[in-house]
MIVEX-438360 format. One line per 8 residues: number of its first residue (from 1); for each residue z, x negated, y negated of N, C-alpha, C, O, CB. Coordinates in steps of 0.05 Angstrom, whole numbers. Atoms other than C-alpha are relative to their C-alpha. Glycine has a CB too. Example, Ala and Ser with C-alpha at 12.3 -4.5 7.8 and 13.67 -1.06 7.14 Angstrom:
% residues 2
1 = 0 -18 24 156 -246 90 0 -18 -24 13 -39 -24 25 20 -1; -1 16 24 143 -273 21 14 15 -22 18 5 -44 -29 -9 -9
% end
This chain:
% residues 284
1 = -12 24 10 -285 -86 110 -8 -24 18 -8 -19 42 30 2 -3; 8 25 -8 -306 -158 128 19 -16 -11 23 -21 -35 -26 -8 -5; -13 22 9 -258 -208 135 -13 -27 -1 -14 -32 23 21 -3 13; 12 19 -6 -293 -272 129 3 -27 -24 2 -22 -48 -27 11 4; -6 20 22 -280 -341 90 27 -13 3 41 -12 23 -1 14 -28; -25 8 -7 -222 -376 76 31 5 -24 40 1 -46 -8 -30 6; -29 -6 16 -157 -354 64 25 -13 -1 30 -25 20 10 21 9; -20 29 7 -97 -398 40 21 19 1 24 33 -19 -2 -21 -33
9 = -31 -4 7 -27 -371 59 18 -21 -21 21 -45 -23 13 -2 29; -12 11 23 14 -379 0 29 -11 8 39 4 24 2 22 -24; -27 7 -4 87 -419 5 7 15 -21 -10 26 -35 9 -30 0; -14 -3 3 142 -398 -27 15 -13 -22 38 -11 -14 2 1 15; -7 15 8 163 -439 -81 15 6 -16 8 26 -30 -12 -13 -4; -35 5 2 243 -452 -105 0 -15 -30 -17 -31 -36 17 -26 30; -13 6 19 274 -466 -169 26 -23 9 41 -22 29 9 27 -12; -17 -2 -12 314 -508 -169 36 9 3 54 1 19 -6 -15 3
17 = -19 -21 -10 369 -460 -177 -2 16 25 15 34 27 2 18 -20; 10 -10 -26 344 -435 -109 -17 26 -4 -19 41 16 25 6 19; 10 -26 -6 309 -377 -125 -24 -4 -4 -32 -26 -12 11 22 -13; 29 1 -3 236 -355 -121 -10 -14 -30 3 -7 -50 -12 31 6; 13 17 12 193 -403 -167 -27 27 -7 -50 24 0 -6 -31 20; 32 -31 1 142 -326 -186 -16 -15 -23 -40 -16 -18 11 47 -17; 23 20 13 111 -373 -247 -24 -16 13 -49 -14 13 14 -21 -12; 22 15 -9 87 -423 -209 3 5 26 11 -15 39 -1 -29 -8
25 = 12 -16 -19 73 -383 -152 -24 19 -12 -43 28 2 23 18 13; 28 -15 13 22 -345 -196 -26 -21 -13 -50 -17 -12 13 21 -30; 17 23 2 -4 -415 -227 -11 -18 27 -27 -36 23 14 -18 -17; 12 11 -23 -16 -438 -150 -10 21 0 -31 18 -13 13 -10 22; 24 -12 -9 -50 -375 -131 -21 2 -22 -42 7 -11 5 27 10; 20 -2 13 -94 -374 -188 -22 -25 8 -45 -26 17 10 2 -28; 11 37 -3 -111 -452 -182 -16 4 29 -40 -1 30 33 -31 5; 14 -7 -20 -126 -431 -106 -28 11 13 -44 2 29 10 10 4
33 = 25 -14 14 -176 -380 -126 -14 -15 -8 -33 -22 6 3 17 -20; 18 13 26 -205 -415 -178 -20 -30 21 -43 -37 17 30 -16 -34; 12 22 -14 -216 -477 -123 -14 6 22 -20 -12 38 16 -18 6; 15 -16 -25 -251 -431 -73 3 10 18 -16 17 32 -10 -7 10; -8 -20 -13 -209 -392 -36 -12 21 -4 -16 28 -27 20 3 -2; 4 -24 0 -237 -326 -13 19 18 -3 15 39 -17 -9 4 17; -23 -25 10 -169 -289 -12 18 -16 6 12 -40 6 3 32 16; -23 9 9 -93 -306 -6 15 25 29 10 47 39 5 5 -41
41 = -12 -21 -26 -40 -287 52 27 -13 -23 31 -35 -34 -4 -9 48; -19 -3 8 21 -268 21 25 3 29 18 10 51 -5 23 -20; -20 5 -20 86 -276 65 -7 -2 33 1 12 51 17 22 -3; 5 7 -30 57 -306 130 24 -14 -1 42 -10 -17 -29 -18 10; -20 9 -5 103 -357 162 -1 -25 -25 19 -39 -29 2 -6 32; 1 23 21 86 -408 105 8 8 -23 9 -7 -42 -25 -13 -3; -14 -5 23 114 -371 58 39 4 13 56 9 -3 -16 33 -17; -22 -4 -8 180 -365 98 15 16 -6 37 13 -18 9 -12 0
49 = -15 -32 8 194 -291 96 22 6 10 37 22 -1 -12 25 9; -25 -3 -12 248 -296 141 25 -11 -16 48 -3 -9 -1 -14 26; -28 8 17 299 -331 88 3 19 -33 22 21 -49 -4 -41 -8; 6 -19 22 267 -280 32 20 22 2 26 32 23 -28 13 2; -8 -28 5 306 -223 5 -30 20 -4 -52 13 -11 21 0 -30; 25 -8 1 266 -165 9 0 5 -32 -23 -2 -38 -7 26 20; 5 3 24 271 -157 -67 -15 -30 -12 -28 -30 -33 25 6 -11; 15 24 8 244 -235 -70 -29 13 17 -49 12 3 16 -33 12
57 = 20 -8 -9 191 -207 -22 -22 13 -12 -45 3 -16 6 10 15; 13 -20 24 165 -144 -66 -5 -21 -23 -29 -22 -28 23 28 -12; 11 21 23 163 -201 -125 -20 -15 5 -41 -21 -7 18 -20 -7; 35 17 -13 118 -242 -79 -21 17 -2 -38 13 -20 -4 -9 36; 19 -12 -3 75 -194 -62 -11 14 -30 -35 19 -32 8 17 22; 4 -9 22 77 -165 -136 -27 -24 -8 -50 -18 -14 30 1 -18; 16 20 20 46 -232 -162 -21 -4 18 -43 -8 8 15 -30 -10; 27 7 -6 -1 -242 -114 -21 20 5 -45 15 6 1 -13 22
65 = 19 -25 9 -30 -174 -116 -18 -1 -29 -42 5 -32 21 26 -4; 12 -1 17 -35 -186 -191 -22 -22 -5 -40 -22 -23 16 4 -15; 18 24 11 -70 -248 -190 -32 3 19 -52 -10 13 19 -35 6; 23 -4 -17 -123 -222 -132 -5 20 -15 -29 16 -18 2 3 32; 12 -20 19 -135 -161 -179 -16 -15 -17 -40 -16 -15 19 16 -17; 15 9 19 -151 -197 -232 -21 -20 9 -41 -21 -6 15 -10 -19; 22 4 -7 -194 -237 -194 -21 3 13 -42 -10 17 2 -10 1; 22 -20 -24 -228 -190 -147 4 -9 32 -15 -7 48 -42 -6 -7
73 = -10 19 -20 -197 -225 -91 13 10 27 38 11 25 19 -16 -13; -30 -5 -10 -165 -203 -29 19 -4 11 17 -26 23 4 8 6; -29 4 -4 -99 -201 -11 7 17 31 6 41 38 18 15 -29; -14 -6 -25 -70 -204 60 34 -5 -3 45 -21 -18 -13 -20 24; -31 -9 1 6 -185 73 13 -10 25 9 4 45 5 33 -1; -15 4 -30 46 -214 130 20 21 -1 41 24 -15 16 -33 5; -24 -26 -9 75 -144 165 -2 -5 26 -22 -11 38 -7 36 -6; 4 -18 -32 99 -128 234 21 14 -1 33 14 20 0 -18 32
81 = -11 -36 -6 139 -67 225 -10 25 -10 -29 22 -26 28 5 -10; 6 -18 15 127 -5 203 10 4 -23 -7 8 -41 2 16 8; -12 2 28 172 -2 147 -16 -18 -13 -25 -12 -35 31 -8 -2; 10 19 19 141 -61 125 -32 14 -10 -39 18 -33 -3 -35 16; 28 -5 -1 68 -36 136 0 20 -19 -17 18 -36 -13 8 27; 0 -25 11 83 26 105 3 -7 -33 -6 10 -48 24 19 14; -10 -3 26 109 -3 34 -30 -19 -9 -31 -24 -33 36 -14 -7; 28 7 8 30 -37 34 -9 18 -16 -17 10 -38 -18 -2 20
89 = 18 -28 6 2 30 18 -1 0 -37 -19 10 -50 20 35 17; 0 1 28 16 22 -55 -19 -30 -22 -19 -34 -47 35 -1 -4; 21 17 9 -36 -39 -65 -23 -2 2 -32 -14 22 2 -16 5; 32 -2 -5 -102 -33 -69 -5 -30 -2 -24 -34 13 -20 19 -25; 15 25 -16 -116 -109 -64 8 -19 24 2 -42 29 -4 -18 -18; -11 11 -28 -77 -111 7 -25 11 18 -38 32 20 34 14 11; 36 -5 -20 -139 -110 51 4 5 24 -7 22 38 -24 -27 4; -12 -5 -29 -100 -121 114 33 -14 -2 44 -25 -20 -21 -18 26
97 = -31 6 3 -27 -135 136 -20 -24 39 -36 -19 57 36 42 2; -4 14 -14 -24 -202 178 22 14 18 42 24 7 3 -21 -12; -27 -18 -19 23 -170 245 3 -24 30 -14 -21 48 -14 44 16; 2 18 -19 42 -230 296 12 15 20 29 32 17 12 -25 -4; -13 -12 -34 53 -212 375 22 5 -8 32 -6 -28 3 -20 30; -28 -4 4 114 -183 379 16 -33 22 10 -40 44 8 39 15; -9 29 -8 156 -256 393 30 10 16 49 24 9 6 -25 -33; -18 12 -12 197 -274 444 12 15 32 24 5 51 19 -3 -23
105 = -12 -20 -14 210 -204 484 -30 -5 24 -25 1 47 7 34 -20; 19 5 -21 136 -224 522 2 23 18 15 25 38 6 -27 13; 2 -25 -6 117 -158 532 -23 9 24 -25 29 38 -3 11 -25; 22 -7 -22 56 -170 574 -28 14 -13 -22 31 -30 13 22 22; 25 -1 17 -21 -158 548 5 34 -5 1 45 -27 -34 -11 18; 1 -26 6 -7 -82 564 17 10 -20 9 29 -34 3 14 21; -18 0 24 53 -82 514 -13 -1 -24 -18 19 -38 16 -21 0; 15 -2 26 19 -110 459 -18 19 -4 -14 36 -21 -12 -21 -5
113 = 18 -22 7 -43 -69 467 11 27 -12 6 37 -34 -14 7 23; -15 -23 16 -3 -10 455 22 -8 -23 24 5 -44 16 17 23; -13 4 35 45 -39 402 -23 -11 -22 -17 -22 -43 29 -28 -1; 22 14 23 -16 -60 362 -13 30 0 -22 39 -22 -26 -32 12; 17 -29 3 -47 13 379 15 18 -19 4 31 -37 -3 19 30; -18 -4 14 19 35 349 -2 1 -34 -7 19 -50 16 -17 9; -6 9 24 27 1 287 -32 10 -13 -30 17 -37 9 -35 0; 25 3 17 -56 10 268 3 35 3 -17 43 -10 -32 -21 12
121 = -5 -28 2 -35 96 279 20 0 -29 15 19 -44 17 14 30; -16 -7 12 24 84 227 -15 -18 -37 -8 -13 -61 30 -8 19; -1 23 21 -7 25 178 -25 9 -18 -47 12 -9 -4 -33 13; 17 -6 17 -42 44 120 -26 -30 -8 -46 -28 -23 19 12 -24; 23 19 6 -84 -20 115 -12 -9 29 1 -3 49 10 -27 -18; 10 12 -26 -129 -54 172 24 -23 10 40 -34 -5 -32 -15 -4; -24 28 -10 -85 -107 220 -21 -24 6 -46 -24 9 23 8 35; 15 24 -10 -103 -175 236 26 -8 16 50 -10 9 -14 -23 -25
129 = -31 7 -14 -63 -196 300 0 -27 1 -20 -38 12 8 13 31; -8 27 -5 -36 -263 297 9 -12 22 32 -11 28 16 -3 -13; -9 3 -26 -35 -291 358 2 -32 8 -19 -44 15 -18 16 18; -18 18 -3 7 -352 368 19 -10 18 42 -15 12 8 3 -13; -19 -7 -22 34 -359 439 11 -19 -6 33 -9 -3 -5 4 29; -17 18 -8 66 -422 433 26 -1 -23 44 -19 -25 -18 -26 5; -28 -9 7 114 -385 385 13 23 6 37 28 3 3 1 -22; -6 -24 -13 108 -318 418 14 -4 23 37 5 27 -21 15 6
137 = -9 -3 -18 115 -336 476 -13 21 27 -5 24 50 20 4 -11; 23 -9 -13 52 -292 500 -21 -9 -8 -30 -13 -31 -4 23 0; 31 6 -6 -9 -310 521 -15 16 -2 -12 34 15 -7 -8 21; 32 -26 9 -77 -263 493 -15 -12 18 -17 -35 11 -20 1 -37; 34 6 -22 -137 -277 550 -13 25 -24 -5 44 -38 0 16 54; 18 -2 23 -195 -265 509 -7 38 10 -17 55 -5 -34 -30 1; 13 -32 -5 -208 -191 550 26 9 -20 16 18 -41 -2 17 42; -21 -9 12 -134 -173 517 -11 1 -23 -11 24 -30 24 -13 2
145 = 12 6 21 -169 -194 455 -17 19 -7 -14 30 -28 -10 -22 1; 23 -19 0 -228 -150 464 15 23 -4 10 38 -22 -20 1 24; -12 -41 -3 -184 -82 477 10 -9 -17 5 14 -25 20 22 26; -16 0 25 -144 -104 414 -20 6 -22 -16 19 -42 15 -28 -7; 27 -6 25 -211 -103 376 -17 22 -3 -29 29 -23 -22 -18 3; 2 -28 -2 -228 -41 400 16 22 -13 6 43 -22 2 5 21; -16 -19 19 -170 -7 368 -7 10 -25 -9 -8 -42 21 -9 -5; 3 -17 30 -182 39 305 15 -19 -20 40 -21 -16 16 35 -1
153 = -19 -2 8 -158 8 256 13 -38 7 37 -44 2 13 29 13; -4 40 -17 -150 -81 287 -26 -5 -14 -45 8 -7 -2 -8 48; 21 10 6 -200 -119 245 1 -27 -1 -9 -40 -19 -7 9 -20; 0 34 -5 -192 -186 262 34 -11 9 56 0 8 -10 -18 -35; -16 8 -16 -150 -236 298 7 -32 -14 -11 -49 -15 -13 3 29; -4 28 6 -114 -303 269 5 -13 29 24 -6 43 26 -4 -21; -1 12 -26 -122 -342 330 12 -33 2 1 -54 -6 -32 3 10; -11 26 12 -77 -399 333 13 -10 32 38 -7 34 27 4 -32
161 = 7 2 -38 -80 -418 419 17 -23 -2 27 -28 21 -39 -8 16; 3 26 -2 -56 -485 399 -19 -26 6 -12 -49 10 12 0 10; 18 8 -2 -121 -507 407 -28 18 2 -31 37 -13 5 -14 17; 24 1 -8 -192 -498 435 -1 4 32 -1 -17 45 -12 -25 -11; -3 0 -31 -191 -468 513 -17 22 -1 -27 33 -20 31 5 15; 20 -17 -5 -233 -424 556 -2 27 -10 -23 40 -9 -3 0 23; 1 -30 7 -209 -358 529 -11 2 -30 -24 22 -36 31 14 2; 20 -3 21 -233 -377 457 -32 -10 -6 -48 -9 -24 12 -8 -18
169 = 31 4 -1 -293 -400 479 -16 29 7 -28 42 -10 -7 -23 23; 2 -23 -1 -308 -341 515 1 27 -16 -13 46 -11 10 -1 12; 4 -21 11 -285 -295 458 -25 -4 -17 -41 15 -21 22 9 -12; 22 1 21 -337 -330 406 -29 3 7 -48 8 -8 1 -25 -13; 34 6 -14 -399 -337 452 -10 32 1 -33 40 6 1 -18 41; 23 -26 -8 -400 -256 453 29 14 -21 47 21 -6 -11 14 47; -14 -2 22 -352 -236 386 4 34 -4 -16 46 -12 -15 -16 -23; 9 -31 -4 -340 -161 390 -9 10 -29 2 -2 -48 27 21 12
177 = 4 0 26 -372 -132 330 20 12 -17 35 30 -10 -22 10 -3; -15 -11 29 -338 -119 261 39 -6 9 58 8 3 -10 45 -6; -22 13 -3 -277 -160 288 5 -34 -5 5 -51 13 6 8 23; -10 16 9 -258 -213 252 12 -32 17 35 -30 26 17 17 -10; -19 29 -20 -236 -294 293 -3 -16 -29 -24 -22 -41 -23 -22 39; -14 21 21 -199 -337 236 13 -19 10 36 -17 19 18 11 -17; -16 21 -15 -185 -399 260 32 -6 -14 35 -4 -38 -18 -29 -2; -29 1 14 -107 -410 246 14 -32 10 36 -42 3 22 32 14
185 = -14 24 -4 -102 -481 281 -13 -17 -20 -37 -19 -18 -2 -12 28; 19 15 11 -121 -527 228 -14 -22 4 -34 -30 -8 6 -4 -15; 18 26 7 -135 -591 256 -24 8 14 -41 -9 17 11 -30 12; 25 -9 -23 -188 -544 304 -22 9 -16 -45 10 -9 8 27 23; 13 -26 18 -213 -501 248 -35 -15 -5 -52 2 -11 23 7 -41; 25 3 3 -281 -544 242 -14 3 25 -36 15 22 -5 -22 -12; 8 -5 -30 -299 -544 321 -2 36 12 -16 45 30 24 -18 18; -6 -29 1 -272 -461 311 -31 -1 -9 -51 -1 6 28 13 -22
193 = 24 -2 8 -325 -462 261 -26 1 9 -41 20 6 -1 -11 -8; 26 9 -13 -384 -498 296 0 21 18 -19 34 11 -2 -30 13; -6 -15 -12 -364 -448 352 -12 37 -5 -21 54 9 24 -9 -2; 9 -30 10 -377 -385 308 20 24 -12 19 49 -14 -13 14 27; -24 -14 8 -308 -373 278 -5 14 -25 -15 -3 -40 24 -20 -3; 6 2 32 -318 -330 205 23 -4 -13 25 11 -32 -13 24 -13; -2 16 20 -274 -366 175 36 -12 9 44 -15 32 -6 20 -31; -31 4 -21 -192 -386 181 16 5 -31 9 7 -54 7 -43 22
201 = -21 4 12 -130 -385 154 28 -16 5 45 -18 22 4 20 -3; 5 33 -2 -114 -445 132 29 -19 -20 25 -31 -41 -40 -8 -19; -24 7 16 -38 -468 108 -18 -36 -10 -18 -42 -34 38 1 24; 14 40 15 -75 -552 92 -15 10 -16 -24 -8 -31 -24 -29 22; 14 -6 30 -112 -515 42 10 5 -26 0 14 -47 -14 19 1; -17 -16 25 -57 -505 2 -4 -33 -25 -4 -33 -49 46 11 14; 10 33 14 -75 -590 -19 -27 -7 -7 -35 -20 -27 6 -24 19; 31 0 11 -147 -584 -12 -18 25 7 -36 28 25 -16 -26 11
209 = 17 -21 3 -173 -524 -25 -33 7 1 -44 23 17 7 6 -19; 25 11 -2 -242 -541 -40 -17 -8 20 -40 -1 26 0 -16 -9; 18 22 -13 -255 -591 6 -4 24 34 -18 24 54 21 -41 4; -6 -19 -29 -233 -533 59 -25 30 0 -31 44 19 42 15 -3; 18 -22 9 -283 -479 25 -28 -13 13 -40 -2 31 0 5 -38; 27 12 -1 -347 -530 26 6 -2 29 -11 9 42 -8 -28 -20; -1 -1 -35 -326 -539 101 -12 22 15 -30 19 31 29 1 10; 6 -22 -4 -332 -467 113 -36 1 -8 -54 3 8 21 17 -16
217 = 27 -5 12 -398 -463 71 -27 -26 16 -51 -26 21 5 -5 -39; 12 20 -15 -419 -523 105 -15 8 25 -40 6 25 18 -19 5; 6 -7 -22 -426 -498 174 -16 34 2 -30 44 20 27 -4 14; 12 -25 1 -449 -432 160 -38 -5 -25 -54 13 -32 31 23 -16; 23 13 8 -512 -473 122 -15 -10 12 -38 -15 7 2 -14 -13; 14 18 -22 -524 -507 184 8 -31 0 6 -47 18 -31 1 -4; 1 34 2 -506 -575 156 26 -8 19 50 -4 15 6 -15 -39; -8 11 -21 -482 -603 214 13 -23 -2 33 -27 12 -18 -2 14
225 = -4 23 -1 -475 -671 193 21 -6 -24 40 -22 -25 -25 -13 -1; -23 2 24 -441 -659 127 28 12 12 47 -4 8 -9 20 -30; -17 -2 -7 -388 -618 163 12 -6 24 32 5 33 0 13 -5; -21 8 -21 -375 -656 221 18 -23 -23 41 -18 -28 -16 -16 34; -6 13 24 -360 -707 167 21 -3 -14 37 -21 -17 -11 6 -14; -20 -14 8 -321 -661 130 30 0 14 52 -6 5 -11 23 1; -24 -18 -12 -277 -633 180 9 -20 16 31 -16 26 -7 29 18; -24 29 -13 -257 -708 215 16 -2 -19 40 -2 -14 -12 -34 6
233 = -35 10 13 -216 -723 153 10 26 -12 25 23 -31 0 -29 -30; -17 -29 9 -194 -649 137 24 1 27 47 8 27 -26 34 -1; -23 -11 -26 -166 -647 213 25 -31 -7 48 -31 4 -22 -1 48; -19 18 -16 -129 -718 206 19 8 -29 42 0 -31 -10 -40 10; -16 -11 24 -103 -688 139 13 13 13 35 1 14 -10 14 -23; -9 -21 -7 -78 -626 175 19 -10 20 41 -1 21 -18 20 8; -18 14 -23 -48 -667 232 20 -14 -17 41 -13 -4 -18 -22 21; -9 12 13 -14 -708 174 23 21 -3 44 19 10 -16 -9 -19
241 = -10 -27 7 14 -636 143 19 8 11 38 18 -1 -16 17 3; -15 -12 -19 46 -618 206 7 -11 16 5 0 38 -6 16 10; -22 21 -15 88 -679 236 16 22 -7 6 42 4 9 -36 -13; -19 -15 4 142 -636 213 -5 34 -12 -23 44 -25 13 -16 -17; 6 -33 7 155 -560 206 -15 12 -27 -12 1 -48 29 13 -2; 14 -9 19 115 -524 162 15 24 -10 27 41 2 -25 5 9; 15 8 28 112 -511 101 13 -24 -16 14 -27 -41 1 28 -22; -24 24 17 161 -579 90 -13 -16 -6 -7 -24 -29 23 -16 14
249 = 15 17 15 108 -626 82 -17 5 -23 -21 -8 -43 -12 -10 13; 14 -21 17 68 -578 50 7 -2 -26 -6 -19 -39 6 27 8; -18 2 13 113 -567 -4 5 -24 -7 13 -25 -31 16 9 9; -11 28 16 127 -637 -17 -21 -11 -14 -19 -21 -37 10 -24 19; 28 9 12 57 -654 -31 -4 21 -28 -8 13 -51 -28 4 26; 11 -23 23 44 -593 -77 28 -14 -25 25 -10 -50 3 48 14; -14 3 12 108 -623 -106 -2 -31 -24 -1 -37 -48 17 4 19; 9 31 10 94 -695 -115 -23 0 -21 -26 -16 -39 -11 -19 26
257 = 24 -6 24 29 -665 -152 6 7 -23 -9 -2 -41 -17 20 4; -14 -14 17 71 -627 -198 -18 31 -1 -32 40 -19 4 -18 -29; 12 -27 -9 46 -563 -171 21 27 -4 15 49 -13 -8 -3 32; -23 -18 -11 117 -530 -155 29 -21 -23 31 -45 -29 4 -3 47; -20 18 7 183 -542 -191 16 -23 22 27 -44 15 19 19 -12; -12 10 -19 210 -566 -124 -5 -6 24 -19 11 36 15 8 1; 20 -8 -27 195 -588 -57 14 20 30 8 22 53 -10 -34 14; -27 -14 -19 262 -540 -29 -18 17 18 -38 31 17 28 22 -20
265 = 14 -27 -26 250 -504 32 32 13 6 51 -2 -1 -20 -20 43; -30 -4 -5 320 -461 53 4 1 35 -15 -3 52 11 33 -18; -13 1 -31 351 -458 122 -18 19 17 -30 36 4 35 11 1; -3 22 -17 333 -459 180 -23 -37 -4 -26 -56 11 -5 17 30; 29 13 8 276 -506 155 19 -25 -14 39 -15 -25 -26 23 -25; -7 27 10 302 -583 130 -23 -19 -15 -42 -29 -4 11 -14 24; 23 21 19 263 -626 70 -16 -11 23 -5 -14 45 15 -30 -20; 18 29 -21 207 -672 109 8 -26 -21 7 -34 -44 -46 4 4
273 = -7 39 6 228 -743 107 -25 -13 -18 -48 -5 -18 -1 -22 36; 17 31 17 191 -798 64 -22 -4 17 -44 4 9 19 -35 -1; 21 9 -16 151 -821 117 -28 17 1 -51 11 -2 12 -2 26; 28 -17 -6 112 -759 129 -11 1 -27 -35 -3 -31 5 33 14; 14 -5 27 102 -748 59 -18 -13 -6 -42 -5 -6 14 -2 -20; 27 16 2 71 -813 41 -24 5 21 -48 3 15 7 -30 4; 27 2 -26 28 -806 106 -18 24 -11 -41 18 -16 12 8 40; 15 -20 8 3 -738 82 -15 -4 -30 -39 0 -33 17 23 0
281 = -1 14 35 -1 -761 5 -32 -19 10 -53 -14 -2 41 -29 -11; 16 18 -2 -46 -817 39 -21 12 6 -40 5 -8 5 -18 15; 14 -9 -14 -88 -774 77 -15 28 -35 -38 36 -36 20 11 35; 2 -19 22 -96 -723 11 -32 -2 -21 -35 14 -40 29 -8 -18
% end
């Protein structure tokens, strides 16, 4: 399996009786697809699994299984348990389960290595580790990186550093093979690119899908000039996106489009204000 391209974690979207919006959650992932997404992450943090019942969960994952079937598409799963990993096994278009550091307990590189050795012994699909210190709360150095890519069973890494530093330079300049670097910061994801990233996952694509595909295709063409181009007003979009917590601006935009019945996000998470909206709206 090759992960490569770009994948659009899906939000979540509310009725507004509060409950899951599975219509037009199936008319956004299709539309997604259809605008050049390579595949679809079902319950990352932009879908906000943490306020999900797991019966709203299984519904997510239902629809977006069906709509990557029918379009040959695949489908990534935000897991990090086993229980969770384990109730994958019944999809054939879950390709991999998204599994972030374990957060907050900062276990130390040797920790993870073995809880990631763990989970890819119990998980019926490949992992991709999400690695996010500045919500973990651990730090990956790019050798940690390497022995994670070594594991049976670890096929790539959402790499989301908060930027561009020496450890992801270092991992791209010598990429271990048949392991996967998805850029996960968006306003970085074209400099990722130029770099030698295959590909990202990319919550600002949930507004421009397209323009986020030809980016990708861009740099892997060589055109240099079209996607530096590109990727200046994709990053001041993405910087727009994420004044406020994500998926709140997000959501408002897909709303203001008439994308979503609503632009509700539930607790702990609060609407984004006016301000950001227009600003993102502008930037769109």
């Amino acid at each position: 399996m090759t992960l490569d391209g770009l994948y659009v974690p899906l939000i979540t979207p509310f009725e507004a009786s509060g409950e899951v919006a599975l219509d037009a959650l199936e008319l956004l992932a299709r539309r997604l697809l259809a605008d050049g997404a390579t595949g679809l992450v079902a319950l990352g943090t932009t879908g906000e699994p943490g306020s999900l019942t797991d019966a709203e969960k299984r519904a997510v994952i239902e629809v977006a299984a069906r709509v990557c079937r029918e379009r040959s598409a695949p489908l990534v799963v935000g897991a990090a348990t086993a229980g969770e990993l384990r109730r994958l096994g019944g999809h054939p278009e879950v390709v991999a389960a998204l599994s972030v550091v374990p957060p907050f307990v900062r276990p130390g590189e040797e920790g993870v290595v073995a809880h990631f050795a763990h989970l890819a012994e119990l998980s019926p699909v490949p992992l991709v580790v999400y690695d996010i210190p500045y919500r973990t709360g651990q730090y990956l150095s790019a050798g940690a990186l390497r022995r994670l890519a070594a594991i049976p069973g670890v096929a790539g890494v959402k790499s989301s550093p908060g930027g561009i530093n020496d450890d992801t330079i270092e991992l791209l300049a010598d990429p271990p093979r048949g392991f996967a670097i998805l850029g996960g910061d968006d306003p970085y994801i074209s400099p990722m690119l130029a770099l030698g990233a295959h590909g990202g996952v990319l919550a600002s694509a949930l507004v421009a899908t397209a323009d986020f595909a030809r980016l990708i295709t861009a740099w892997r063409a060589g055109d240099v000039s079209g996607a530096r181009a590109l990727g200046h007003r994709l990053a001041r979009l993405s910087l727009r996106l994420f004044t406020e917590p994500n998926p709140t601006v997000v959501k408002a935009v897909l709303h203001a489009r008439g994308a979503i019945p609503t632009p509700d996000v539930r607790l702990p998470l609060l609407a984004a204000s006016p301000a950001a909206v227009a600003a993102a709206i502008g930037s769109s």
